[in-house]
C-alpha positions as CSV (number, residue, x, y, z in Angstrom):
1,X,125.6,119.7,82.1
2,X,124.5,118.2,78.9
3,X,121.0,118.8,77.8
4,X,118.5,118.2,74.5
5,X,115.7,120.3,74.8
6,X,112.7,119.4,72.1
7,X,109.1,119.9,72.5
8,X,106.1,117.9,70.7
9,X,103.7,119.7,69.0
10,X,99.6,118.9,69.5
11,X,100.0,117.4,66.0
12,X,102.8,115.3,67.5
13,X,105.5,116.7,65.5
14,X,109.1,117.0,67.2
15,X,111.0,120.2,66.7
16,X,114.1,121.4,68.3
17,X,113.9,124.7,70.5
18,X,115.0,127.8,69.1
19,X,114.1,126.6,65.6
20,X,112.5,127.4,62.9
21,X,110.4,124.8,62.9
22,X,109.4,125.3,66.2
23,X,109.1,129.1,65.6
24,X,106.2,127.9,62.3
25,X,104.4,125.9,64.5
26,X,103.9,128.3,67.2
27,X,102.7,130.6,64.2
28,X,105.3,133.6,65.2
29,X,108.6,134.1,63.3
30,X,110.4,136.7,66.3
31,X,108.5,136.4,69.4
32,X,109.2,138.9,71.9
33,X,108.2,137.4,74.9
34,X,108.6,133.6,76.6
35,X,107.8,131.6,73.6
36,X,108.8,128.3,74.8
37,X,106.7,128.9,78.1
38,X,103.8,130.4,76.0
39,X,103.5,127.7,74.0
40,X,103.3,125.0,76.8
41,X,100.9,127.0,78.6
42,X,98.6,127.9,75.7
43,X,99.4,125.9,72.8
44,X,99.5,122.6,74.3
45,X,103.3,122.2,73.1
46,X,104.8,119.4,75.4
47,X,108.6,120.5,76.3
48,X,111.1,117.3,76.8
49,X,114.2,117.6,78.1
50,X,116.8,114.9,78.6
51,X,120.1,115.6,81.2
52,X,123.0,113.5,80.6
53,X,121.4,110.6,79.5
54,X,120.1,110.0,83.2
55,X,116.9,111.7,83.8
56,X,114.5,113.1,81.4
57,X,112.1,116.1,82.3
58,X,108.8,117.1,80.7
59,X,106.7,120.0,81.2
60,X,103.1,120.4,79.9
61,X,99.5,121.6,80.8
62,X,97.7,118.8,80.7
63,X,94.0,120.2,79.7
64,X,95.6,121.5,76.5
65,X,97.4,118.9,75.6
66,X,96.2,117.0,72.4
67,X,95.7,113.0,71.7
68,X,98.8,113.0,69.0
69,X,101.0,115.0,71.3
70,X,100.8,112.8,74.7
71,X,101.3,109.7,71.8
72,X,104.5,110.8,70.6
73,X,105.9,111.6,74.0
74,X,104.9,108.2,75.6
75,X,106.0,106.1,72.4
76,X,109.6,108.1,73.6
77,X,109.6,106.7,77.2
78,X,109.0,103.7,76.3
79,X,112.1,103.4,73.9
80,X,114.1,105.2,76.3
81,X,116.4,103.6,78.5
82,X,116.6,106.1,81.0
83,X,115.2,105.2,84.3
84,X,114.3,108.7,86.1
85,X,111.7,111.1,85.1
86,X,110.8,114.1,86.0
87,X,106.6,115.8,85.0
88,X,106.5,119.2,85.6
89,X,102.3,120.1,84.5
90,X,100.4,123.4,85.4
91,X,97.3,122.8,87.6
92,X,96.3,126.1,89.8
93,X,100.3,126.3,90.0
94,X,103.0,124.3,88.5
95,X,103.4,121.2,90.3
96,X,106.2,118.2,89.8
97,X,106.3,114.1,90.3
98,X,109.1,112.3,90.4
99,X,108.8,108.8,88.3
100,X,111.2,105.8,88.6
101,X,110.4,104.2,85.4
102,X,109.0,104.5,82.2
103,X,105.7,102.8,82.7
104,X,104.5,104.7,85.5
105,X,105.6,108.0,83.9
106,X,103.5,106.9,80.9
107,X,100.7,105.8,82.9
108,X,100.7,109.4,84.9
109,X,100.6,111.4,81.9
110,X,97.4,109.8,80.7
111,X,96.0,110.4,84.0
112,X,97.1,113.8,83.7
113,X,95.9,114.4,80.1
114,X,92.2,112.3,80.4
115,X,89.7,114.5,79.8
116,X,86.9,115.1,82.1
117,X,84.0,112.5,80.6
118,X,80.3,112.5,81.6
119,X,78.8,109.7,80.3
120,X,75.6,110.6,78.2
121,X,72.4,110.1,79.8
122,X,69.9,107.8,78.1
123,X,66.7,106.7,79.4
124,X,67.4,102.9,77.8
125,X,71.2,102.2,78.6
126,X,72.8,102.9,82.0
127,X,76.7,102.1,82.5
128,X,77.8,101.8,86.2
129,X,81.8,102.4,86.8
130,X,84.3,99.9,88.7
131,X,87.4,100.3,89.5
132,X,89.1,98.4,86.6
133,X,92.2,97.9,88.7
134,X,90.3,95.1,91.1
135,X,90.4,93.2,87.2
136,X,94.2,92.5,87.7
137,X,94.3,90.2,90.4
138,X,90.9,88.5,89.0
139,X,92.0,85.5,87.2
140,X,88.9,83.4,87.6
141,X,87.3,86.4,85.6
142,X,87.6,86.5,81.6
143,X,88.3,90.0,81.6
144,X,90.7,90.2,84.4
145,X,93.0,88.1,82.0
146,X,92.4,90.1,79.6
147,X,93.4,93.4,82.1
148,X,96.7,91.6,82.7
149,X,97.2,91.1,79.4
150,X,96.9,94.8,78.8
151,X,99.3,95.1,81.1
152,X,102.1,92.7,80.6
153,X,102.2,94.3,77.3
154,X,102.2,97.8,78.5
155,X,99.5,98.5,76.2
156,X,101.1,98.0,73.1
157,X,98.6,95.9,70.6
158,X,100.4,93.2,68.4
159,X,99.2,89.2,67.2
160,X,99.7,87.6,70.8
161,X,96.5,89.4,71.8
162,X,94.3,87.5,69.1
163,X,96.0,84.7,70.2
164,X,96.0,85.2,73.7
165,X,92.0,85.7,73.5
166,X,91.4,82.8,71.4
167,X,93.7,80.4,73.8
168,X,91.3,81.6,76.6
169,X,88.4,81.4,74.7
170,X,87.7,85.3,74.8
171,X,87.3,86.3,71.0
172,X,83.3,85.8,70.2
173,X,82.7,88.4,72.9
174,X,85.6,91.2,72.0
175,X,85.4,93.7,69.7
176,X,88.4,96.1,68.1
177,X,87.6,99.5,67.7
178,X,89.7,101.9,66.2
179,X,89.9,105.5,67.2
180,X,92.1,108.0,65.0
181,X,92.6,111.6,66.7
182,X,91.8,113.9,63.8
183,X,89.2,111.4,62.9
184,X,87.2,111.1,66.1
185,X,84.5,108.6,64.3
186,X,85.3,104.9,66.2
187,X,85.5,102.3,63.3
188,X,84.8,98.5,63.6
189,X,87.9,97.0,63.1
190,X,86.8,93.7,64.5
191,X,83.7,91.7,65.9
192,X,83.2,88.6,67.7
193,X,80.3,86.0,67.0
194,X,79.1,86.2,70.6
195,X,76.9,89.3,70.2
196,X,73.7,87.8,69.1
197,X,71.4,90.8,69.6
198,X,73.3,91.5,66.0
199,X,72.2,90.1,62.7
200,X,74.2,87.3,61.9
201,X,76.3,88.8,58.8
202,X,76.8,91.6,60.7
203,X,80.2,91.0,62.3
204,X,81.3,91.1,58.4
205,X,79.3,93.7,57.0
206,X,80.2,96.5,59.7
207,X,83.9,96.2,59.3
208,X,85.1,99.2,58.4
209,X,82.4,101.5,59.1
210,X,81.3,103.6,62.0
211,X,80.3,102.2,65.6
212,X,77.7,105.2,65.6
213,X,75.8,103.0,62.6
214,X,74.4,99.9,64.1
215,X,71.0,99.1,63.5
216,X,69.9,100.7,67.0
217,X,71.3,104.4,66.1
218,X,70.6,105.2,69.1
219,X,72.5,103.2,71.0
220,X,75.6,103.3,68.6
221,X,75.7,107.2,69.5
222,X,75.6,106.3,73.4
223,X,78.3,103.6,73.1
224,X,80.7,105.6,70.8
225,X,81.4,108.3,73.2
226,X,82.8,105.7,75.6
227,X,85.1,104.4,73.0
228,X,86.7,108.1,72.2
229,X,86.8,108.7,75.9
230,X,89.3,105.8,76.6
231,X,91.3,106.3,73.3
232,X,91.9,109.5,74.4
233,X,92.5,108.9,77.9
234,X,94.7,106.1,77.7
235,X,93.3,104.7,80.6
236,X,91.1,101.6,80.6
237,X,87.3,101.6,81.8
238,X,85.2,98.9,83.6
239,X,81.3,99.2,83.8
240,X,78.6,97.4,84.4
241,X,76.1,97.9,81.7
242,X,72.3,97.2,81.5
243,X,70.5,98.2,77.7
244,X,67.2,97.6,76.2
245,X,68.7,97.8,72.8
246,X,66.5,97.8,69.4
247,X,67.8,94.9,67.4
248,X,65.8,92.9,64.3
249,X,66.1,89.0,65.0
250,X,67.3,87.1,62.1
251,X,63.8,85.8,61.5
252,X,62.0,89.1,61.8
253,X,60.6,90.5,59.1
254,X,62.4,93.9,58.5
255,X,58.8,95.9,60.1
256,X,59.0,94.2,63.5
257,X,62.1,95.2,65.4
258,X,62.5,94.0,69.2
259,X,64.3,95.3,72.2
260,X,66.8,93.0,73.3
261,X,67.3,93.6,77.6
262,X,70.7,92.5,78.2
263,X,73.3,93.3,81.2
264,X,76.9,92.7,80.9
265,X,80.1,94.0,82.2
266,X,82.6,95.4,80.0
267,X,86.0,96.0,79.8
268,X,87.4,98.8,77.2
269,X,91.2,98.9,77.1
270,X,93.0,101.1,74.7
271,X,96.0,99.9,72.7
272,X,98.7,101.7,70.8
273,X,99.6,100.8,66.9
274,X,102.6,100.7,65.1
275,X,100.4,103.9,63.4
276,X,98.6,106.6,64.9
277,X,95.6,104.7,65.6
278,X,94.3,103.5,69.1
279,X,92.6,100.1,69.4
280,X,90.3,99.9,71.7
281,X,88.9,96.3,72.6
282,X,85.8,95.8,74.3
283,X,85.6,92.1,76.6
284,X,82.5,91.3,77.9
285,X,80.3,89.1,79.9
286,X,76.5,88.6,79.9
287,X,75.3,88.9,83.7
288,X,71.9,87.2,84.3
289,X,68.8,88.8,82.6
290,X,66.8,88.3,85.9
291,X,68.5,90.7,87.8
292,X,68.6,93.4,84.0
293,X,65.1,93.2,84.1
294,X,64.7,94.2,88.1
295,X,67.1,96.6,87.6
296,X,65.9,98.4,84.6
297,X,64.5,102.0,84.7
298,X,60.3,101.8,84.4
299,X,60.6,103.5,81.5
300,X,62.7,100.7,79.7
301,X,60.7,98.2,81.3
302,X,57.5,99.8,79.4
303,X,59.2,99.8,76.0
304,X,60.4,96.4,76.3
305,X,56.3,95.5,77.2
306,X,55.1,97.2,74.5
307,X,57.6,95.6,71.8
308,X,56.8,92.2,73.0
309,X,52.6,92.7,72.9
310,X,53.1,94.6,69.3
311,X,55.2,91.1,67.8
């Protein structure tokens, strides 16, 4: 039987087995021992494996796998015209699935490979989880078209999503967030008019620089980890979010900042590039203030009495 057997390095590097290559980036010239299963099991090497051009195999341990390495193997499936594959991954034991096309083995590795995430706790911004998956068949809602977008274009980002959310009348409230894996700082690559807790130039000014540095720090921190978490996942992420978030109105004078109560839902889908960059947008939706300010923590409730008695 014909075979090709490469494996992907965590830097996302292909290298033949048996190679030299292969041999540097395990860091041992003349191993003595498994090398090939020693550096799946260890190094987070993923093995692939194709068998006459009708079924491809891939063996990994997902918890060591790194963001450039699942990348590189993914980008390969779905430029692949092979319709069977075969995921071999170590959990307590080695296990195997069966896939029967390449968008549902792509989608099973990310689940495989998402790291465990705990959101960070914050006594001023609480994100509640859905299942984004109910977004698909939404059509009345803005983001579910904006899910099926996602999905018709099997993640890949290109010009027709501009488009698409400017025909549907989705831009002011999306934002494009860029997430590089040795570079784990999100970047503004893109922000919509509809976020007017912001000052108004700042949908220009913040291009380019780090979501962490909005003019509510503390917020930027709590909001950035969500961003990494579904870059490097690969899986989207639907919430329900109510913050009291420290903004300076446009008329403010620079002394007298406010906290703005909003609640909105959210939908954060991740995007590969033609590079190695994810884009991850952000849709969202205001929900009504009324029910923010019932459901708000005391503690938020407090601040947000306390800003509005000292301006």
């Amino acid at each position: 039987m014909n075979r090709l057997t490469m494996f992907v390095t965590p830097e996302g590097k292909w290298v033949l087995e048996d190679s030299a290559e292969f041999r540097a980036a395990l860091g041992d010239p003349e191993p003595d021992y498994d090398d090939k299963l020693f550096a799946v099991k260890n190094f987070g090497f993923i093995k692939f494996q194709i068998f006459e051009d009708s079924i491809i195999e891939i063996e990994l341990h997902p918890r060591n796998v790194e963001l450039p390495a699942l990348l590189a193997i993914q980008q390969q499936l779905l430029s692949s015209k092979v319709k069977l594959f075969r995921i071999k991954y170590l959990d307590t034991s080695w296990k195997s699935e069966i896939m029967c096309s390449p968008e549902l083995a792509v989608s099973r590795l990310s689940e495989l490979c998402a790291p465990v995430f705990a959101p960070p706790c914050s006594e001023r911004f609480v994100a509640e989880p859905r299942d984004y998956a109910i977004l698909f068949s939404a059509s009345e809602n803005p983001l579910g078209l904006m899910a099926q977008k996602w999905r018709m274009s099997l993640g890949s980002f290109d010009p027709t999503v501009i488009s698409f959310a400017i025909k549907h009348q989705l831009l002011s409230r999306m934002m494009i967030v860029g997430v590089k894996p040795r570079k784990t700082d999100p970047i503004f690559r893109f922000i919509g008019e509809g976020f007017n807790w912001l000052a108004s130039d700042y949908q220009f000014h913040a291009i380019g620089e780090r979501i962490e540095n909005q003019p509510d720090k503390e917020y930027g921190a709590w909001v950035s980890e969500f961003y990494k978490s579904v870059a490097s996942a690969g899986q989207p992420r639907y919430d329900i979010v109510r913050a009291a978030i420290q903004a300076r109105p446009a008329q403010a004078r620079p002394a007298n900042p406010q906290l703005f109560l909003t609640r909105y839902e959210r939908l954060l889908l991740p995007w590969r590039t033609p590079s190695e960059e994810v884009f991850v947008t952000l849709s969202s939706r205001r929900l009504p203030d009324e029910d923010a300010e019932l459901e708000m923590p005391p503690v938020e409730r407090s601040l947000i009495s306390s800003s509005a008695k000292s301006s």
